[in-house]
N, C-alpha and C positions, 0 to 999 in steps of 0.2 A: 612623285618624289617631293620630299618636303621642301629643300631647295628652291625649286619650280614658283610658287605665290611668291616667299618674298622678292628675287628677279624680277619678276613681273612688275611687282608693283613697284619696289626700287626706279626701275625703266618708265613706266606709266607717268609718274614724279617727275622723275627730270621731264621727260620731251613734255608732259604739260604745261604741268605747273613752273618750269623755271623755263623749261623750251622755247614756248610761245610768247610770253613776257622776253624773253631773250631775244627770240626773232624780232619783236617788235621795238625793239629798242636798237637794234642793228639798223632795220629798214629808216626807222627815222634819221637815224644820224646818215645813213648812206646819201636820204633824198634829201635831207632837210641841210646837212653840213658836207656831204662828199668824203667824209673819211673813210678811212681805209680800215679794215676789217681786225686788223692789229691794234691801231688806237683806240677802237670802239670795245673791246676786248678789256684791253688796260683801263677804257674809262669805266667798265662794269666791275671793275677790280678781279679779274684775268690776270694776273701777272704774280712772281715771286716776291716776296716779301723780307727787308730788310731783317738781319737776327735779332736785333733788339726787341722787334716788336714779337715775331717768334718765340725766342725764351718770355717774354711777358707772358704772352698768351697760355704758353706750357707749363707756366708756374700755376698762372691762376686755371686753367684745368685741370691740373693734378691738384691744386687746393680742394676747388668744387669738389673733384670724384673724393676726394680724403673726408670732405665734408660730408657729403652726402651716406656715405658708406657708416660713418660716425653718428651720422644724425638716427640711422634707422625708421625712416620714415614708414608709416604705418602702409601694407602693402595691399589691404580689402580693397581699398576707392580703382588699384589699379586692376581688380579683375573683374571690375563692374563690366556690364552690356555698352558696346562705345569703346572701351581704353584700348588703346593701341597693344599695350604691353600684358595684357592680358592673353596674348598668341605665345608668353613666355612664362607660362605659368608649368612648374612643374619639370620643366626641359635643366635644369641640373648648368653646372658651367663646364658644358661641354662645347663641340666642334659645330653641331647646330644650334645650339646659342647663341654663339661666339659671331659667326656668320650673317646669322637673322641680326642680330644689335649690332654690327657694322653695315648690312643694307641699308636696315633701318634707319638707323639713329647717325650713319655718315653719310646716308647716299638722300636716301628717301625724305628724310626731313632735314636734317645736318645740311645737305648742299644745297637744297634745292632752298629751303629760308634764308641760306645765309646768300648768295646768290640774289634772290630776291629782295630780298627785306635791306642788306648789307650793301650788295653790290650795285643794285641798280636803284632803290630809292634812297639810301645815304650817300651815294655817291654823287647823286644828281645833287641832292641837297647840299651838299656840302660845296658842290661848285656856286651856290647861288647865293647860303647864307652861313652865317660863322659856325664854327665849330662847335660852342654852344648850343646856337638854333638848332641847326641840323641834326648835331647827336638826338638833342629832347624829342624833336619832331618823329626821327626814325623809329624810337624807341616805343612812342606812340603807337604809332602804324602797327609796329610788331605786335606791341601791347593786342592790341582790338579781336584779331583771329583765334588767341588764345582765350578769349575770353567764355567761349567754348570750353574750355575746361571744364566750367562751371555747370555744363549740362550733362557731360557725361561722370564729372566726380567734385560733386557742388561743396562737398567737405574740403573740399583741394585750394579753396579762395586763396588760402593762406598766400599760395604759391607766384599767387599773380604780383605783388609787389619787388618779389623775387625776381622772376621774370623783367619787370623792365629794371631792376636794376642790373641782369643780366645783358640787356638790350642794349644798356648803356654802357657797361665796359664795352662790348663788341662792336659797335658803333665806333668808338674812342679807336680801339685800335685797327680798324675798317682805314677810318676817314686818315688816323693820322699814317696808317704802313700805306693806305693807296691798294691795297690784297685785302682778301678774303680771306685770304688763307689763315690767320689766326687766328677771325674771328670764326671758322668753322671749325679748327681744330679744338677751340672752347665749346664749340656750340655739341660738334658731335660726340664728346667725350661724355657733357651731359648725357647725352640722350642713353649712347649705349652702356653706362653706366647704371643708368635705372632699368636696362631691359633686364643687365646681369642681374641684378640684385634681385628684380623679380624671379628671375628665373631660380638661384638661388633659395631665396628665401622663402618657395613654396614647393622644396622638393618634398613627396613625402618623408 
């Protein structure tokens, strides 16, 4: 069942990559500070998010997806050997689309980056240095792993300046709601916006 791979790898995602980075930032503060599983939770930005930063966030993601959709970016680099979104070539914007680009792009990378990159290293940062530092540094960090773009769709460079000025709104509103949460509701709308549009724009 087609269903079946993306689950999988959705699930793979988190308990790895955000999982273990997770556990281990639990166990630290457990042995190293004695808090409590709640705190350490809210300090990885776990916790609900005031509205203001909320509608921020849902404006400027529905800009991005308005943008994106407007922009028409060229869709060959995405069903190169390598592209993620190349599993949405052809699939039409239907009910397995729909599905695959919310695994994907909310669970698989959406949570698990923003969770990582948002939650537990601008988080720490920002407890140690200004709002400034911390944003630029996080955005950094982010920056570096995408930079892999460049091997599987080296025409795509364009995208990486994008990217950290993306790093840096979600940073911004990371550090300053204390949540994740609107920085992933930016991040995953990206993602599954560009599955859709692949998926779309190659039906025959």
């Amino acid at each position: 069942m087609w269903l079946a791979s993306p689950v999988v790898n959705a699930l793979i995602a988190v308990l790895l990559l955000a999982g273990v980075p997770f556990l281990g930032y639990v166990v630290w503060h457990k042995r190293r500070h004695g808090r409590r599983f709640a705190d350490i939770a809210r300090r990885a930005g776990l916790q609900g998010s005031s509205a203001r930063y909320l509608l921020i966030s849902a404006a400027t993601a529905l800009a991005l997806a308005c943008g994106l959709v407007l922009w028409q970016p060229p869709v060959a680099p995405f069903l190169q050997e390598g592209s993620p979104q190349r599993a949405f070539a052809g699939l039409g914007l239907g009910v397995q689309a729909i599905v695959m680009a919310l695994l994907y792009g909310g669970v698989q990378t959406g949570f698990v980056e923003e969770l990582v990159f948002r939650g537990l290293i601008a988080g720490s940062l920002a407890r140690r240095l200004s709002l400034m530092w911390a944003n630029l540094l996080q955005a950094l960090v982010f920056l570096v792993p995408h930079l892999l773009i460049l091997q599987a769709m080296p025409q795509m460079g364009m995208l990486l300046p994008l990217i950290f000025l993306l790093a840096l709104v979600m940073g911004w509103v990371r550090i300053k709601s204390g949540s994740i949460l609107g920085s992933w509701l930016v991040h995953a709308t990206l993602n599954v916006t560009m599955c859709l549009m692949v998926a779309v724009r190659t039906v025959a």
